[in-house]
Every structure is written in structure tokens, then in C-alpha cells.
N, C-alpha and C positions, 0 to 999 in steps of 0.2 A: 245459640238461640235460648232465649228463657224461659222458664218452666208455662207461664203465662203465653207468651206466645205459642207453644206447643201444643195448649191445650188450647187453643184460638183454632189454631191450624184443622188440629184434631178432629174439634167438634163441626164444624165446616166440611171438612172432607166426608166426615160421616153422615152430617146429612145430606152431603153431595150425591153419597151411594146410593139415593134413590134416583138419580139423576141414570148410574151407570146401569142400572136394572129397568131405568126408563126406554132408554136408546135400545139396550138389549132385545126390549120387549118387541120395540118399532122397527128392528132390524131382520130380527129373525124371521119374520113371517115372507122373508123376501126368496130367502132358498128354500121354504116349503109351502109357498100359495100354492105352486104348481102341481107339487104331488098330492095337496090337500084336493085340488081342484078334482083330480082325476078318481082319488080313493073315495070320493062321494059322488061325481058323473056330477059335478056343475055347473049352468050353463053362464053365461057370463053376467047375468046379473046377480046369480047367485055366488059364484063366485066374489063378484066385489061385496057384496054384502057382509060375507065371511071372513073377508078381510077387513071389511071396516065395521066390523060388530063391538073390536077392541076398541077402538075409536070411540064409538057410540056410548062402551063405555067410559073411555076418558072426559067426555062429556061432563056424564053425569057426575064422576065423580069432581071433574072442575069443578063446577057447577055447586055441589055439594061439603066440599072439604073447607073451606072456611069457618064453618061456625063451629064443627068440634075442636077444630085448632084453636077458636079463641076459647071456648069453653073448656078443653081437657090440658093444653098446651102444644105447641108446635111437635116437642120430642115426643110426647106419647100417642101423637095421631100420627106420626112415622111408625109407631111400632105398628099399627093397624094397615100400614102399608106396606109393610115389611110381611107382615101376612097375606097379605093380599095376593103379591108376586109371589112367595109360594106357593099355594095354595094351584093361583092359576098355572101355574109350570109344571106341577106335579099334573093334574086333570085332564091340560091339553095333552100333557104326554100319551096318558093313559087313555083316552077318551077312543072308544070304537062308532059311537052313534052321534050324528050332526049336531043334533040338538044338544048333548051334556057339552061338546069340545066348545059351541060356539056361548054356553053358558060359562065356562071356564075362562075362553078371552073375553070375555064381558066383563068379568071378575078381574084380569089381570088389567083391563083398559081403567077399572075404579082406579086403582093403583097408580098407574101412568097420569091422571087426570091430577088425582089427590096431592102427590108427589111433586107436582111440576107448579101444585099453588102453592104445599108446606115448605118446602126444601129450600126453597131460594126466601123464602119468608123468613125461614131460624135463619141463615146466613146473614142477612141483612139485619137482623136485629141484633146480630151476636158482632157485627164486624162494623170498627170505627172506620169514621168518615175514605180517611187517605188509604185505605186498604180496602173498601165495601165492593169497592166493584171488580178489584179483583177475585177476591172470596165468593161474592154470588159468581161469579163467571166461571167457577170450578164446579158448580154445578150442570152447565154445558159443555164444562170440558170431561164431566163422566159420564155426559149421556153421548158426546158422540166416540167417548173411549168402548164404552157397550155398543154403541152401533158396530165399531170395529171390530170386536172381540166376538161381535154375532157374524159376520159376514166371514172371519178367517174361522171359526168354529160350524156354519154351514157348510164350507167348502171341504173342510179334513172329512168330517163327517161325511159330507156325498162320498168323499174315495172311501171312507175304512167300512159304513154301512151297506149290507147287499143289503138287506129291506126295513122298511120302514126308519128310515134316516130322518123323514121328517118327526118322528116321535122323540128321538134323542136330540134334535134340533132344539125342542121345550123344552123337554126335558132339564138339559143342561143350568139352565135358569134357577131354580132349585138352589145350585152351591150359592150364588151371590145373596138371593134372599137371604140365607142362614145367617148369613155374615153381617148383614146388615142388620135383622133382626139383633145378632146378639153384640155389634157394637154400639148400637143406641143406648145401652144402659149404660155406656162410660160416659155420654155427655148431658151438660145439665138444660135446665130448663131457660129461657131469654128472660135477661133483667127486662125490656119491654113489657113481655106477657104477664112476667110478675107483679111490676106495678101495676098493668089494667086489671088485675084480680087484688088490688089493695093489700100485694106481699112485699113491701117494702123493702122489709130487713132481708130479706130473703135475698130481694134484687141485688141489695149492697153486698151480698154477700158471694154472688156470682161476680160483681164485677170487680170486686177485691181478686178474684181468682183469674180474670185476665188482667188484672195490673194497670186497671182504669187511672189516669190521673183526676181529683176532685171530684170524688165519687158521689158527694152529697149535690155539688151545683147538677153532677149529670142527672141525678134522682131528679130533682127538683124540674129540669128542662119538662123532663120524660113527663113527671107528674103535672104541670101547667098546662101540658101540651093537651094530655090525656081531660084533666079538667075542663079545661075549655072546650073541647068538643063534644064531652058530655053536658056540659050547663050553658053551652050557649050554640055551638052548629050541633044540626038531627044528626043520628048517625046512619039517617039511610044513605047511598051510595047515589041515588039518581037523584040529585040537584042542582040546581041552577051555579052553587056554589063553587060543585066538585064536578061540573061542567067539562073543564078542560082536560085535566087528570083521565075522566072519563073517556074523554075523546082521544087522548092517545093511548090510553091502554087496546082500545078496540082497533085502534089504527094500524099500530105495530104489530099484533097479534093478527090482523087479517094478511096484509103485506109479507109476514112472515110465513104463512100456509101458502099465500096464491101467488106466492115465485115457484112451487113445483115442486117445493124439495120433497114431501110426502112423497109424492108420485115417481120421484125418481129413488126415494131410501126404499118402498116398501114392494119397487117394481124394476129396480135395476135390470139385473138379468132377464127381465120379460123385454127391457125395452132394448137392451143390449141382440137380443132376439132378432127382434122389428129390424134392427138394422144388419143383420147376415153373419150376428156370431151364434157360433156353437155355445151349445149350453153349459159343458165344461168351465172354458173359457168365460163364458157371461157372470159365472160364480166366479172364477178369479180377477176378473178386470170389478166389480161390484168393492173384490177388499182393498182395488185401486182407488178407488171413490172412500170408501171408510177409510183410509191411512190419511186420505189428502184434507179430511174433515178432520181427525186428529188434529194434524200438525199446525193447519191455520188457526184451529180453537185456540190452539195453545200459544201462539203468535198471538192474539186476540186479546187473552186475555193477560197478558203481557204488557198489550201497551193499551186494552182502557181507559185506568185513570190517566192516563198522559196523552193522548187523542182528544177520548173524548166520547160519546155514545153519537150525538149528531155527525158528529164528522165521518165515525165510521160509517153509519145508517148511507148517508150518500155513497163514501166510495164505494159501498158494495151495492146500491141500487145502480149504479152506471158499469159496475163489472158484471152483474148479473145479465143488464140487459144486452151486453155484449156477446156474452158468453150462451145467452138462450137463444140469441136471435143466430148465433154460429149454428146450433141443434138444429132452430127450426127451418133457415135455409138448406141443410142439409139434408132435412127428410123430404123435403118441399119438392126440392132443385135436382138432386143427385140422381142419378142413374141406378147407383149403389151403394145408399148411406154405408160409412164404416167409421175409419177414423175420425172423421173431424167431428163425428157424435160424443166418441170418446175422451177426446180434448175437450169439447166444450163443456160437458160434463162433468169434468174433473175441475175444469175451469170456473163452473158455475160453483162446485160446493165447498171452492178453496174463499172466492167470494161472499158465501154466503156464511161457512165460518166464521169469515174474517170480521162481519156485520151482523147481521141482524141475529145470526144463529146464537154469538155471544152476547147481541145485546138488551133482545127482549127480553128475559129474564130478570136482568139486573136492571133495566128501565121500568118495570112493571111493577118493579119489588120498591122502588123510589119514590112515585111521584103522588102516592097516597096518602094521606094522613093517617097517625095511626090507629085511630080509632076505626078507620074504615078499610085500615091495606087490607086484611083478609077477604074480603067483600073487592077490593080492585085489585086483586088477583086473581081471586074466581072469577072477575069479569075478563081480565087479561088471558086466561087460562081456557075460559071455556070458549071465548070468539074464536081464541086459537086454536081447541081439540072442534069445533064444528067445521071450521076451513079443514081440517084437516081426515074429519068421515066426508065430505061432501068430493075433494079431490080423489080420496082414492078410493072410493067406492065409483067413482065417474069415469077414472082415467083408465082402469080397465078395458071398459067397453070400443075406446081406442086402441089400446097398442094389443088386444085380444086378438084380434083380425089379424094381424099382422100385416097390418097397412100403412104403409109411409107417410101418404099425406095425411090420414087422420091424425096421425101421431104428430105431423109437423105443426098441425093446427091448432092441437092442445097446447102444443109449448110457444106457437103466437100468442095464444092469448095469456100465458104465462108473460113474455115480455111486455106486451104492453102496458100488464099490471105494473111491471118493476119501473119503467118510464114515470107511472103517472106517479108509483110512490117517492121517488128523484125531488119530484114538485111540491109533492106534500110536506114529506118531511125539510125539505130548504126553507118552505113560507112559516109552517106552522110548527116543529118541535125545538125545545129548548133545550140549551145545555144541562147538565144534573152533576158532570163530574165533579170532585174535590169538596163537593157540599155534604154538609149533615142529615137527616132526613127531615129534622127541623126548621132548618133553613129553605131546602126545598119547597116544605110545608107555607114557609112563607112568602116565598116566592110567588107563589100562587093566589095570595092572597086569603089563605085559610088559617 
């Protein structure tokens, strides 16, 4: 491998590691809602509230993180997220009073938000055409390697801690931040951002260092591209123009939250529960579910560019709805949900993996122009962190009771979503693999 690609590879995986400190964040809270719930006497709306205050703030920081990223650059609004996830890991850990803990995941939810518009952004702009979608797709392959690495790190933890297990549960989070924080200084800044800030030489100089061929025609692309958007389309985000782009960023990012998968990462063991497992067991059947999101990721992002992003989108809206509508006839029909909740459920998030989990990210990160991608990944970002306070702050209130049919009802209306999405994305999303982002860009007619 050549020095150029290593340091392709490099810079990619490092800002992927906000990805693995993402999943981390969204996994953990799965083997301590419950002891959270009871160390403060919560009743069930406060409870989901508590769990989705991270959320709340992944919102905002969606929502948010775009403009310093164009202003200060992609890598140095990583190091502000690299703080963030510390910061909140240390606090929850520490934290004896409602109010500072739920202030602390507030602070770790900016992060998870910020993270999930910057990260797959430097990827994309640092990764040529025939490689891009495998690269951004390593950023969901570190957020569900931290989903796993939280769900086998709750479980040890319940055996080795006699008390307060959920504080070392946060706790833990702490090492990966450090690491991230202090490998961003090895990688550089995106030729991209550097020409939209009129650094040129700068850019040529970055892209000398992945071993760009005609470095001057790519300048040149980048810079026309960038010109024309400033001298002849606005750069707001909501227009007639940027219309479609629009439409499927909000599209994929809803379809992505309301197949369930929140509700089933941030509530496994509750819902493992509802169906007559032991709590022991509910922690270890959950790191059944995070190994089987691993390994499909990583299937996933293997064959991307040679699939496809549409192709997958479908197979896994038709494996979902198979596989949810297994859950829901199960809580619905059965006597005694068990197993075939367990199957379908491993079934669902091998599925989901396999599709949408890989492909929103690296579809959101695509179909923007670049004058405005940061602006259509806040928008991709934050549709998708508000499906996802709205699910699991909601879905509580179902599998809390520990009631079958309510629980089967939520996950009907989980399937029918993944149906109608079958439809949508067959009529109306377009291919993106194998293209440049410039070509995309003209695809679209911008």
C-alpha cells in the first residue's frame, strides 16, 4: 500500500472515530436506562425524556454543526466534538443530581448530532469517486463497532460492578474520546474546504499528498463548481432548484429512524423483557444484536460501490418488513412471545445494516452541491436525530408496562413504514454510485 493511500485510509478512519464514540454514546444508555430510571424514582414519561434528552441534543447540534465546519474546517470542528464526548462521559459518570446528568447527555447528544454531519462530510471530500462510498461507509461501520463494544462493555460491567455499574457504563467513554481528540492532529484539512476559503495552493498541496492524478484540472473542477454557485445559484438550501436533493435527504433520514432501530438499540433489553427474558440474559442476547450489526456493516460496506445505494435501499426495505412484521405477529398472536422476537430482531438489524444503516450517510454526504452540502447534511442529520427523540422518548411508554400487544403495535406501525418506503425509494431515488460529486451535481441539473 502507498504512502498516499495510508494516509487516505488514515485520515478516514480517524474521522470515522467519531462515528465509533457515536454508536457508543446511543448504545450505552441501553444497559443503564433502567438503573437510571430507578436511582431517580422515574415515572415513565420521565424516564423516556431522560433518555431522549441526548437525542434532543443531537438535534440541535445537527441542526447546528454546519456553518463552523464551513467556517473553521471539517477537522477542527472534530476536535470540538472530540470534546464534547469527553466532557459528557466524564459528567454522566459523575453526576449524583437529575438535573447536572441530564445536562451532561445534552452535551454528549451536541456531539453525536455534530459528528454524524462533520465526519461523513471530511470523508467524502477527502475520498475519490471509485473509493467514496466505501470510505464514508466506515463511518457506520464505527458507529455500529461502538454500538457493540457498549453493549459487550455493559454486560462485563453488570457481572464485575456490585453498585453503581451504570456510572462506569459512561464512564468508560472517556478512553475513546482521548484518542480521537489526539488523533485528529495527524490528519489534514479537505482540499474542498480549502478552495471554498480561496486556499488554493494549500489545496494542491493536500492533494499532492494523496497522490491525486491532474491535480490542477481537479483544482479547477472544484473551483468552477464552487464559482458558479456563488455567482449564479443562492446558497440557501430551501429552493426550487435544490428541490430534489432536498427531498431525499429528508426522505432517507426519516425511513431511517421510523423502521425502529432507535427503539430497538436504546431499548433492547427492556423489550427482550416484554417478551419473558431474564434480565441477565436480555444484556447478553442485546450483544447478539450488536455483533449481527457489525458484521452486516461490514458486508455493506464491501459491496456499495458495486450494488449500489438504491439497490441496497430496497433489499433491506423488503427484509425489514419481513422481519418486523415476524416481531409484530409475535407480540400480537403468541401466548408467550420468546424466540421468534429474537430472530426477527437479529433479522431486522442484519437488514438494516445491510441498507439503509450503511447507506444514509454516504447518500446524504453525495447529493448536495458543494457549496450547500454542509447545510444538506444538517438537513439529512437533524430529520434523522428528531425521528429519533420522537421514537424513543414514545416507545417507552409501550414496552414500560410490559405489555405485548402494545409492544406489537408499535412495531406494526414500524412495518408499515418500511412498505411504504419499498415504494418510495423504487419510484423516486436515483443511482449515485461510481460518480464524482460533480457529476452528481449535474445530474441533478445544478
Amino acid at each position: 500500500m502507498s504512502k498516499a493511500s495510508r494516509l487516505l485510509i488514515r485520515s478516514a478512519y480517524v474521522a470515522a472515530l467519531g462515528g465509533f464514540l457515536f454508536g457508543f454514546d446511543t448504545a450505552v444508555i441501553s444497559g443503564a436506562e433502567k438503573s437510571i430510571q430507578e436511582f431517580w424514582n422515574l415515572s415513565g414519561f420521565w424516564h423516556g425524556f431522560t433518555v431522549a434528552i441526548a437525542l434532543v441534543g443531537t438535534v440541535i447540534g445537527a441542526l447546528t454543526a454546519g456553518k463552523p465546519a464551513d467556517r473553521f474546517g471539517r477537522r477542527n470542528a472534530l476536535l470540538v466534538v472530540a470534546a464534547l464526548y469527553l466532557i459528557s462521559a466524564l459528567g454522566s459518570a459523575l453526576s449524583n443530581m437529575w438535573v447536572p446528568f441530564m445536562i451532561y447527555r445534552f452535551l454528549g447528544g451536541l456531539g453525536v448530532g455534530a459528528s454524524s454531519v462533520i465526519g461523513p462530510m471530511y470523508i467524502a471530500e477527502i475520498a475519490p469517486p471509485a473509493r467514496r462510498g466505501k470510505l464514508v461507509a466506515m463511518f457506520q461501520f464505527n458507529v455500529v463497532t461502538g454500538i457493540l463494544v457498549a453493549y459487550i462493555s455493559n454486560y462485563i460491567i453488570s457481572l464485575l460492578a456490585e453498585a453503581d455499574a451504570w456510572r462506569w457504563m459512561f464512564g468508560v467513554e472517556a478512553i475513546p474520546a482521548v484518542l480521537f481528540f489526539g488523533f485528529l492532529f495527524g490528519v489534514p484539512a479537505t482540499p474542498r474546504w480549502l478552495i471554498l476559503k480561496g486556499k488554493s495552493d494549500k489545496a494542491r498541496d493536500i492533494l499532492k499528498l494523496f497522490d491525486i492524478s491532474n491535480i490542477g484540472e481537479q483544482v479547477k473542477i472544484i473551483e468552477d463548481s464552487i464559482y458558479a454557485q456563488r455567482h449564479i445559484q443562492s446558497p440557501r438550501l430551501f429552493t426550487k432548484q435544490l428541490r430534489v436533493p432536498v427531498m431525499l435527504a429528508i426522505l432517507v433520514a426519516f425511513f431511517n429512524q421510523f423502521s425502529g432501530i432507535n427503539a430497538i438499540m436504546y431499548y433492547a433489553p427492556r423489550i427482550f423483557e416484554v417478551a419473558g427474558v431474564a434480565r441477565e440474559s436480555a444484556l447478553l442476547q442485546s450483544v447478539s444484536i450488536g455483533l449481527t450489526n457489525m458484521i452486516f456493516t461490514l458486508i455493506a460496506i464491501n459491496i456499495i460501490d458495486r450494488v449500489g445505494r438504491k439497490k441496497l435501499l430496497l433489499i433491506g426495505a423488503a427484509g425489514l418488513t419481513v422481519t418486523l412484521l415476524m416481531v409484530t405477529l409475535d407480540f400480537l398472536l403468541a401466548a408467550e412471545p420468546g424466540s421468534v422476537v429474537l430472530i426477527g430482531l437479529i433479522g431486522f438489524i442484519a437488514f438494516f445494516a445491510l441498507s439503509q444503516g450503511t447507506v444514509i450517510w454516504v447518500y446524504i454526504s453525495e447529493i448536495f452541491p458543494n457549496r450547500v452540502r454542509a447545510k444538506g447534511q444538517t438537513l439529512g442529520s437533524f430529520t434523522h436525530w428528531t425521528g429519533a427523540a420522537i421514537v424513543s422518548w414514545i416507545f417507552p411508554m409501550f414496552a414500560e408496562i410490559g405489555n405485548t400487544t402494545s409492544t406489537g403495535y408499535a412495531f406494526l406501525l414500524f412495518t408499515v413504514i418500511m412498505v411504504i418506503q419499498f415504494i418510495v425509494v423504487y419510484k423516486f431515488f436515483p443511482e449515485t454510485k461510481g460518480k464524482s460529486l460533480e457529476q452528481i451535481q449535474e445530474d441533478f441539473g445544478l
